[in-house]
N, C-alpha and C positions, 0 to 999 in steps of 0.2 A: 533913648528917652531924654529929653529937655528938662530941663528944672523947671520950666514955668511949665509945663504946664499944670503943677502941682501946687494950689493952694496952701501952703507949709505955715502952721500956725506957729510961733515962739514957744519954747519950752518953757513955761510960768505954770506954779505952783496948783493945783487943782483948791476949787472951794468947796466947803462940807456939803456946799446944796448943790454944786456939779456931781460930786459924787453919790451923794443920796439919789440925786433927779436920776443916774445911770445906774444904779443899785436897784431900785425899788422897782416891784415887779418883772422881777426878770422875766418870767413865763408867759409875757405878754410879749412874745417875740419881735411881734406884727409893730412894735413901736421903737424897736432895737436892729438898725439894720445891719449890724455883728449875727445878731440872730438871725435874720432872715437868712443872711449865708450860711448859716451853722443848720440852718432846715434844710435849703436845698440846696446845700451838701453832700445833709444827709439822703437825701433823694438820688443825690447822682451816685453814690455809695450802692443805691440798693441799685441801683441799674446796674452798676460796674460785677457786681455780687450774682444779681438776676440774670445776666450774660453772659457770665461767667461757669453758673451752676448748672442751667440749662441742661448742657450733655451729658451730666452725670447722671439724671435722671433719664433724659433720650433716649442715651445709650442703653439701658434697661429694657424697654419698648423697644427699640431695633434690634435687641437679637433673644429676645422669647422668644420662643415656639408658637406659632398661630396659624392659623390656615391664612392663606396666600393666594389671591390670583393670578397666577399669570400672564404673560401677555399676550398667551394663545386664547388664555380664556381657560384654563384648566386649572383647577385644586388644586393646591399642593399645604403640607406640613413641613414646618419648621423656619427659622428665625429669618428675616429680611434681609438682614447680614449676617452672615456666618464668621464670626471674630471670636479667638480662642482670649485668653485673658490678657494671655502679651500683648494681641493688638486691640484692646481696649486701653489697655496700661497707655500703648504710642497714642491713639485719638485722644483721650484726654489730657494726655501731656504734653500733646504738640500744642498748646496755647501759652504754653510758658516760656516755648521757645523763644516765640516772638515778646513776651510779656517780658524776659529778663533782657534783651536788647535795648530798650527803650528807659530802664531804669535812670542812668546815668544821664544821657541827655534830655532826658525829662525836664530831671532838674537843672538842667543846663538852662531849654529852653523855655523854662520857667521866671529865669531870672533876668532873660533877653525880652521874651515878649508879654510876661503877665501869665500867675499864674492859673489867672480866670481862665483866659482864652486858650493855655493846652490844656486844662484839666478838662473844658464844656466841650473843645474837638476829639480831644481823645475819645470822650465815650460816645459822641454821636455817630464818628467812623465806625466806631463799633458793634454801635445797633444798627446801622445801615447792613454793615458782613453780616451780622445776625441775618437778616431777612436773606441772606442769601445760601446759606447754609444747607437747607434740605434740596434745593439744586443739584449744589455741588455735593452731599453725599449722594445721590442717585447718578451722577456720572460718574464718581472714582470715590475712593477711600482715598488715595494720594491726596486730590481735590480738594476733600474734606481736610486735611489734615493741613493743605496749605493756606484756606481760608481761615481756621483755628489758627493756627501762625501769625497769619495778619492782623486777625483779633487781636490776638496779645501784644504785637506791634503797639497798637494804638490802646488799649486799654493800659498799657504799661505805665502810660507819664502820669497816671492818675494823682498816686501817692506821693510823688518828687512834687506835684503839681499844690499841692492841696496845701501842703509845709510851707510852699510861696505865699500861697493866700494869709493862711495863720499869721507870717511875718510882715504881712500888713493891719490885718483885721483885728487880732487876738491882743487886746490888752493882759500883759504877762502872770497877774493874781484869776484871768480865766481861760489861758490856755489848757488848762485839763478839760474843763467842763464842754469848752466849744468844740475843741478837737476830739474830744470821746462820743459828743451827740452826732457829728458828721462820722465817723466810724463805723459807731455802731448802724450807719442804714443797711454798712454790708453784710452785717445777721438780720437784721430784717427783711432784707432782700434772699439770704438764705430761708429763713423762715415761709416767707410769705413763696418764693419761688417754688419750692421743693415742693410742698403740697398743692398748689396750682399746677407746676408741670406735669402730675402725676395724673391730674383731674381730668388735664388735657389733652394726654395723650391716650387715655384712657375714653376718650368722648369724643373728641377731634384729629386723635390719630398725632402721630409726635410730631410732623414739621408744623403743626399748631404752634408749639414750645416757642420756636424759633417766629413764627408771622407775630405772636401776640405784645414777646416782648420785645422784640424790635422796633414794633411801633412807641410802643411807652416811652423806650429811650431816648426817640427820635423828639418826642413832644417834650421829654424834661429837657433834651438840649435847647430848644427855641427858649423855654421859660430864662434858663441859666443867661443863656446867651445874653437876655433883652436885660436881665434884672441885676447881675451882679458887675459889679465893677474890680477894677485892679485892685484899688484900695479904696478906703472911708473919705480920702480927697478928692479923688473923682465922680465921689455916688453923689446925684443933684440933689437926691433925697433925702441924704441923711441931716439931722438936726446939726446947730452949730454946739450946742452942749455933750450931744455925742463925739462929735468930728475934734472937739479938741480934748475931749476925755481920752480918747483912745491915742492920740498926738502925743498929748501929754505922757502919757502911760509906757508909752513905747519911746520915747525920746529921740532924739536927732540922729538918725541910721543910714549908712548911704545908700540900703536898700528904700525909705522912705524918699529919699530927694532924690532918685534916680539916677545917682550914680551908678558907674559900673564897678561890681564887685569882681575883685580877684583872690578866685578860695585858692588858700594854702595847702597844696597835696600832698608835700611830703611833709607835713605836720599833722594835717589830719590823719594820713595813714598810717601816723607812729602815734598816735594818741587811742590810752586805754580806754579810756571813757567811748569811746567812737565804737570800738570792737568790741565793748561790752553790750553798745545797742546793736551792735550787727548779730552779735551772741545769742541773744536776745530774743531778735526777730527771727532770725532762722529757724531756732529752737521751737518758738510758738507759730510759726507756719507749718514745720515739719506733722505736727497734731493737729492744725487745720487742715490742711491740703489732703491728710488723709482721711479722713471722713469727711471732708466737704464730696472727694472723690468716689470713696467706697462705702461710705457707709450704707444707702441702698443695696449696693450687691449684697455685702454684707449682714446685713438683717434677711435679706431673701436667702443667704444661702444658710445660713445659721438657725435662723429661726424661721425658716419657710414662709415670709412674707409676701403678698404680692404686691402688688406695684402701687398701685391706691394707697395700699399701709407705708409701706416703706419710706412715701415723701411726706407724707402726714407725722410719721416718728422720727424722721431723719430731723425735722424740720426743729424737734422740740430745744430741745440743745442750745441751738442758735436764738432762740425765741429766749431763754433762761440769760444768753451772753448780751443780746442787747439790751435787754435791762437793767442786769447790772453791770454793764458796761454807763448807763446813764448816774446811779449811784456812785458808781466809783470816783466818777470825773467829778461829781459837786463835792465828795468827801475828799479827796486829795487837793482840791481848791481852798475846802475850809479849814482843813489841817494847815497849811501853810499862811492862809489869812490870819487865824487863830496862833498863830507860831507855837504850835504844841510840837510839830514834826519842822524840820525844815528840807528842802527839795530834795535833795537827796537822800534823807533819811525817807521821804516819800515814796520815793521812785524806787528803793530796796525794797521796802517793805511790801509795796502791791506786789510789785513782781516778782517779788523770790519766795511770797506766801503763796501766790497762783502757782509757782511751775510746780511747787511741792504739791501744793496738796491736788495739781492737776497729773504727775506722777502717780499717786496710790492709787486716785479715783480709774486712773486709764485702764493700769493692773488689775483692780476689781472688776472691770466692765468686762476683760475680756474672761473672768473665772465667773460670771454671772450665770445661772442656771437656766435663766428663762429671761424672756424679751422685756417683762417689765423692769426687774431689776440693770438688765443693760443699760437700758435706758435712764433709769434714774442713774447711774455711777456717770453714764456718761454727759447729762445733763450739769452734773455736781463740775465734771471735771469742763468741760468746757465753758461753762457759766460763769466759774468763778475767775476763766481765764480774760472775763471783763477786768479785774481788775489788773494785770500783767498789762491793758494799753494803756492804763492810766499810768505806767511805769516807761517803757521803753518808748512809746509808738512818740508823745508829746518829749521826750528826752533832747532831741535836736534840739527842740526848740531852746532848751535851758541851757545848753554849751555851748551853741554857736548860733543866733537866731539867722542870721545873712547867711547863714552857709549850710541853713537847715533843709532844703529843696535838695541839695545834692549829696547831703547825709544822709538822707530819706531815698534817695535813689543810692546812694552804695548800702545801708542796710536793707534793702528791699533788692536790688540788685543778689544778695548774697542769699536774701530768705524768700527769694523765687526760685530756688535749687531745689527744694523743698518737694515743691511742683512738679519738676521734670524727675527729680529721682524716685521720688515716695510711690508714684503709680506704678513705676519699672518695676521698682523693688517687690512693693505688693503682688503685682501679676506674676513674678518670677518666683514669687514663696508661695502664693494662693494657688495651688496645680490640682489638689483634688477637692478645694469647696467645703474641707473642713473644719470644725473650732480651734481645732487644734492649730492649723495654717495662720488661720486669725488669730492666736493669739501670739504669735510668733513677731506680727507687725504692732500688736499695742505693746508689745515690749520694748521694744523698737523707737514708739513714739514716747513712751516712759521714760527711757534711759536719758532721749536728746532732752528733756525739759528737765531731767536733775541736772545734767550735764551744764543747759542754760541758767539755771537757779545760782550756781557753783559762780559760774564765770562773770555774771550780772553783780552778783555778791561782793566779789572779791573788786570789782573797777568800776565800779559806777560810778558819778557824780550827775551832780547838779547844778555846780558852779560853772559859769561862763569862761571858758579856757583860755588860755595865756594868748592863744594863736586865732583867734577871734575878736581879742578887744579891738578896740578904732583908738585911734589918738584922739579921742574926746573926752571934752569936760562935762559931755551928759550924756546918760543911756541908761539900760535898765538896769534897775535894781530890786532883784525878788529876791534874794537870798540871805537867811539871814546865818546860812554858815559858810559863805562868802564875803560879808561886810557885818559891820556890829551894830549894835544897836539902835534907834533912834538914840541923841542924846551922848553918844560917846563917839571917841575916835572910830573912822573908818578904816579899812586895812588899804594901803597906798593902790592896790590895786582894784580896787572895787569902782566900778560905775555908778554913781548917784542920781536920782533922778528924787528932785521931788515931790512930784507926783505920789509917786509908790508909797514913798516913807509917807505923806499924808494920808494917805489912804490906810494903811498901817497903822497909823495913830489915832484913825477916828473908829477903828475896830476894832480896836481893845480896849 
């Protein structure tokens, strides 16, 4: 990438009516166009989520009991596919395969071509394999299981992808907020998916699942494609009050002027703070992944659910986590605007009060009597693991911004393990279908989320790390137990920018 051809405004001090003019009504997206990527984001979230979740539900409908026509033309009883639970365990988990592949060069090629343009390809490959899916299971289960592969191939750069964007877009006092509203679409792509696919297979037979949302994803990708840019200097759209708000904000970066960045790997990979977000993320994927995956079987085999119900309660959970996943992101913004809390004392606190108290709730759900109660424990417990992204997920962004794409593919890289083993494991413990089987695996997901509370605890930070600064004399400054105060000496190693501290001082 050229330097020219990037607009590059001077790093000069922000005025109270730049910042009011980019403060004032934030909710009025449509005139912030940080926000409009932070929406359809979120959209390309629920797609990634929606294509993702699909087979779990599918899978249900394909191997109940139902009468069957042949292809002689004769009757028959019993499921379309005949899969014991191990190879259900292998279909659902052959998408991770491909999905933990792609991690790392995600964020590779995120940082080479824009990480608009792999984030908007990844998922439209993917809704295109979508459409091709109930083909390939009616020629092979192999089939199926290599077209799921491919999927994950391509849905993989998502996340490495998205951390590129933020390091353009995301002025630093609101990367919680933006990067928690584009997250959370993939609960609401849970939410809204689960009980739809249920509808639809239930009405339209399940390769429905696969024709409906593969189109949707196809149309978000053209929108993404036409609307978002690399970064705020290339959109023609965006105001000049915004363009150098967010300039300002973010400081002179060589991911902003296009230089080529060279991350540091054997500094990244000895650094705790790094491992603590990998810690992290594993831990709260290993309690995703398994009820993204089994929770349907699971209420059907527990509490005798049928398939209608199933995606309709599966769905509640993730409906409780996108919300307050949107709560979380403005209060860990305004804790830090407010400096009552500083980054890191943030980033502790959401996340190591979610994996506890998503620990006991997990343990409850599985000693629950009846379906209501399950569900509310488990609603408790995964809802409140909104506030766990406003801790780990935006964490890159605070220790290494340039080198956050490929911190986001080696944490996600590590907590897509999650994926591939959590289904094995399940199918290999679940053998007769009872509470008792189940609750062998939320113990399972209990233990890793203290385990992650412990490990998150003891290494986190929020300060920008030694092996990330640039030899410059401007860059961000959000921390204020990194640097000191407006008004006093700063510590020799802190980035100043002031932008930030103005902004700082006009909101307090």
């Amino acid at each position: 990438m050229s330097e020219g051809r990037y607009r590059y405004m001077p790093l000069i001090g922000l005025s109270s009516e730049d910042i009011a003019d980019q403060e004032q009504s934030t909710w009025k997206f449509w005139r912030r166009r940080r926000y409009i990527v932070a929406v359809l984001a979120f959209f390309g979230f629920f797609n990634v989520y929606a294509l993702r979740v699909n087979l779990s539900i599918a899978v249900v409908a394909m191997t109940e009991n139902k009468t069957l026509i042949l292809s002689n033309g004769n009757l028959s009883y019993g499921p379309e596919f005949d899969w014991d639970n191990q190879m259900k365990g292998l279909v659902l988990s052959s998408f991770f395969y491909g999905y933990i592949v792609t991690q790392l060069p995600g964020g590779w090629l995120a940082t080479r071509f824009g990480g608009n343009r792999v984030f908007g390809i990844g998922i439209g490959a993917t809704a295109l394999l979508t459409l091709l899916t109930p083909l390939c299971a009616h020629i092979s289960t192999s089939l199926l299981v290599a077209i799921r592969v491919l999927e994950g191939i391509f849905e993989g750069v998502t996340y490495p992808c998205i951390h590129a964007v933020w390091a353009r877009w995301a002025p630093p006092l609101e990367r919680s907020r933006l990067a928690t509203l584009a997250f959370s679409g993939s609960y609401a792509g849970t939410v809204v998916s689960m009980p739809v696919c249920s509808i639809l297979a239930a009405k339209l037979g399940w390769p429905s699942i696969f024709y409906v949302f593969g189109v949707i994803g196809l149309i978000w990708f053209a929108i993404w494609w036409g609307v978002v840019k690399e970064g705020p200097e290339c959109d023609p759209n965006i105001s000049p009050s915004e363009l150098k708000y967010i300039q300002d904000s973010l400081g002179n970066r060589p991911e902003l002027s296009g230089k080529v960045i060279n991350h540091p790997w054997k500094d990244i990979l000895k650094s705790g703070p790094v491992w603590a977000i990998v810690a992290a993320h594993f831990s709260e994927n290993w309690g995703f992944y398994t009820l993204l995956t089994f929770l349907p079987t699971f209420m059907r085999d527990v509490f005798d659910f049928k398939l209608s119900a199933t995606g309709v309660l599966s769905a509640i959970p993730y409906l409780a986590m996108a919300i307050i996943l949107q709560i979380a992101g403005h209060l860990a913004d305004w804790l830090q605007r407010k400096r009552i809390l500083n980054t890191t004392q943030v980033r502790k606190l959401f996340n190591c009060s979610a994996f506890l108290a998503q620990t006991i709730f997990m343990v409850a759900a599985s000693f629950a009597p009846n379906a209501t109660g399950c569900i509310i424990f488990l609603v408790i417990a995964v809802g409140l693991g909104g506030f766990a992204w406003s801790g780990f997920s935006v964490n890159h962004l605070d220790i290494a911004p340039q080198h956050a794409s490929v911190l986001m593919g080696l944490s996600n890289t590590v907590a897509t393990l999650p994926g591939i083993i959590s289904p094995l494991l399940a199918g290999a413990i679940v053998t007769h279908n009872t509470a008792e089987e189940w609750r062998v695996v939320f113990f399972i997901s209990s233990g890793i989320y203290l385990v992650g509370a412990v490990i998150y605890g003891i290494w986190c930070s929020g300060v920008r790390q030694p092996w990330a600064m640039e030899q410059s004399t401007e860059s961000i400054h959000t921390e204020t137990d990194q640097c000191s105060s407006p008004g006093t000496e700063k510590d020799s190693h802190c980035y100043t920018n002031s932008a930030i501290d103005l902004t700082e001082q006009d909101e307090n």
